[in-house]
SETORFI-428393 format. One record per residue (C-alpha): z negated, x negated, y negated; residue number from 1. Coordinates in steps of 0.1 Angstrom, whole numbers, plus 5000, padded with zeros to 4 digits. Example, Ala and Ser with C-alpha at 12.3 -4.5 7.8 and 13.67 -1.06 7.14 Angstrom:
// residues 2
[pt [4922,4877,5045],1],
[pt [4929,4863,5011],2],
//
This chain:
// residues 118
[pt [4443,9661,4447],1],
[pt [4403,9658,4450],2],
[pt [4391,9621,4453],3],
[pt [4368,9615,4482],4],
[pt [4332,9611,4467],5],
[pt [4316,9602,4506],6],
[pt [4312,9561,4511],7],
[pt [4309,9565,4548],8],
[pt [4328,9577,4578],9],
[pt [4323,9613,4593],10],
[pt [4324,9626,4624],11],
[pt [4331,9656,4637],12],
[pt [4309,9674,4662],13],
[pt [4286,9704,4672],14],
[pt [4250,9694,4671],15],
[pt [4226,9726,4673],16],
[pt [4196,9723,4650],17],
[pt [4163,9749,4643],18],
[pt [4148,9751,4610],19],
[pt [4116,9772,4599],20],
[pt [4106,9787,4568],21],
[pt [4085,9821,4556],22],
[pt [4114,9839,4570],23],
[pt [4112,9825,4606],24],
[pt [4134,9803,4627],25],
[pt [4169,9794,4613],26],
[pt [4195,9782,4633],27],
[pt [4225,9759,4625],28],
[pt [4251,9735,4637],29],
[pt [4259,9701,4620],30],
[pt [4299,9701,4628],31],
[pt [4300,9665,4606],32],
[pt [4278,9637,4605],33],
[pt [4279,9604,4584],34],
[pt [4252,9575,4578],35],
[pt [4246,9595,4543],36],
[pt [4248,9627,4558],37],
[pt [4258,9664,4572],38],
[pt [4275,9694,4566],39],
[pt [4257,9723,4587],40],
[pt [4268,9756,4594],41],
[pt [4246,9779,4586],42],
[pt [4242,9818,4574],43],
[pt [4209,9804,4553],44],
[pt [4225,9791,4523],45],
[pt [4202,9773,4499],46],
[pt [4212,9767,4463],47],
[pt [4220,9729,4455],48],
[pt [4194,9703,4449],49],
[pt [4168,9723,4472],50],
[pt [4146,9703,4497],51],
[pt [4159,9708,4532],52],
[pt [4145,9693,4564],53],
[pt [4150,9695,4601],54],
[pt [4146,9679,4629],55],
[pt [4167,9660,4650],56],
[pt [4169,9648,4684],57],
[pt [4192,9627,4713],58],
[pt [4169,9649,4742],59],
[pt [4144,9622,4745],60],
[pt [4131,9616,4711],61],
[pt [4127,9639,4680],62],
[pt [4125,9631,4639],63],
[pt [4120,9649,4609],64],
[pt [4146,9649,4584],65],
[pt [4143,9652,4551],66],
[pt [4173,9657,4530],67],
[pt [4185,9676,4502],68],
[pt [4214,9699,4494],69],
[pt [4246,9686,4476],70],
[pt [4272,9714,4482],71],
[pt [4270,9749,4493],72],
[pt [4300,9771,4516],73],
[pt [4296,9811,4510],74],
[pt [4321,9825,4537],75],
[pt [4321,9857,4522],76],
[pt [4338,9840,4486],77],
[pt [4357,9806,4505],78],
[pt [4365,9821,4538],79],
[pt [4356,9801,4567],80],
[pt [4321,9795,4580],81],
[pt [4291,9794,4558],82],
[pt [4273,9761,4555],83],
[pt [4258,9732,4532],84],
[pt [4262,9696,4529],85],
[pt [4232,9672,4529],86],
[pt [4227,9639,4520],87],
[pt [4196,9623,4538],88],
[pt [4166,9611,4521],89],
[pt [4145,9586,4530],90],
[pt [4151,9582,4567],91],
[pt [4121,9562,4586],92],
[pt [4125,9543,4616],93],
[pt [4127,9565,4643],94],
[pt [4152,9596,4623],95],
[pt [4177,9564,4612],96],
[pt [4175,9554,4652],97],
[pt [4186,9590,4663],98],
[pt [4212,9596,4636],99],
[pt [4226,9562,4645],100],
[pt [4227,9571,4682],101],
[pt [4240,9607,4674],102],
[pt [4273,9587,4653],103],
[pt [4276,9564,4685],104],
[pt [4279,9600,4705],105],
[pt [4304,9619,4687],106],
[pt [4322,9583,4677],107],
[pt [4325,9576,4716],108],
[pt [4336,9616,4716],109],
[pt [4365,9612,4698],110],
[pt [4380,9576,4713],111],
[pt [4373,9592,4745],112],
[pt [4395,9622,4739],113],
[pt [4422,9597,4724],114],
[pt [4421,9574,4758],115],
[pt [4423,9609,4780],116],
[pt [4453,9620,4764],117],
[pt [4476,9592,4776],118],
//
């Protein structure tokens, strides 16, 4: 059995995010969001230890966030989806307000769906 490195609670959900770089736009979904971080599906794999930042956003405000890579999913090797997991760097004010409103979200998500069922 693997031990459980992550100190923080995760979430599921499906929050769509758009990166640039030379290549153009990149497109991605984070499916699992902590206070320390994400794992995001995405075809554009980047090795770890690379820089990655992107921006989120609740619909009324936007951040930058930088973060960097600390695990990488290759589909065509593991099966699945392709995707990496970040841990967030230096959040400022307004990125830790949306990421804490975005855990409030999918948290309320997932009671919700518990409540619905009985």
């Amino acid at each position: 059995m693997i031990a459980e490195k992550r100190l923080t609670r995760r979430f599921p959900g499906r929050i769509g995010i758009i990166t640039s770089d030379t290549e153009g736009l990149n497109f991605g979904f984070i499916t699992d969001l902590s206070r320390d971080g994400a794992y995001i599906e995405t075809e554009k794999l980047l090795p770890i230890g690379a820089m990655f930042q992107f921006v989120l956003s609740n619909g009324y405000a936007n951040a930058s966030v930088p973060s960097k890579v600390v695990r990488t999913r290759d589909a065509f090797f593991h099966g699945g989806r392709s995707g990496i997991g970040i841990q967030f760097e230096s959040l400022q004010l307004t990125g830790k307000a949306l990421r804490d409103d975005l855990l409030l979200f999918l948290m309320n998500q997932r009671y919700h769906s518990v409540w619905e069922r009985h």
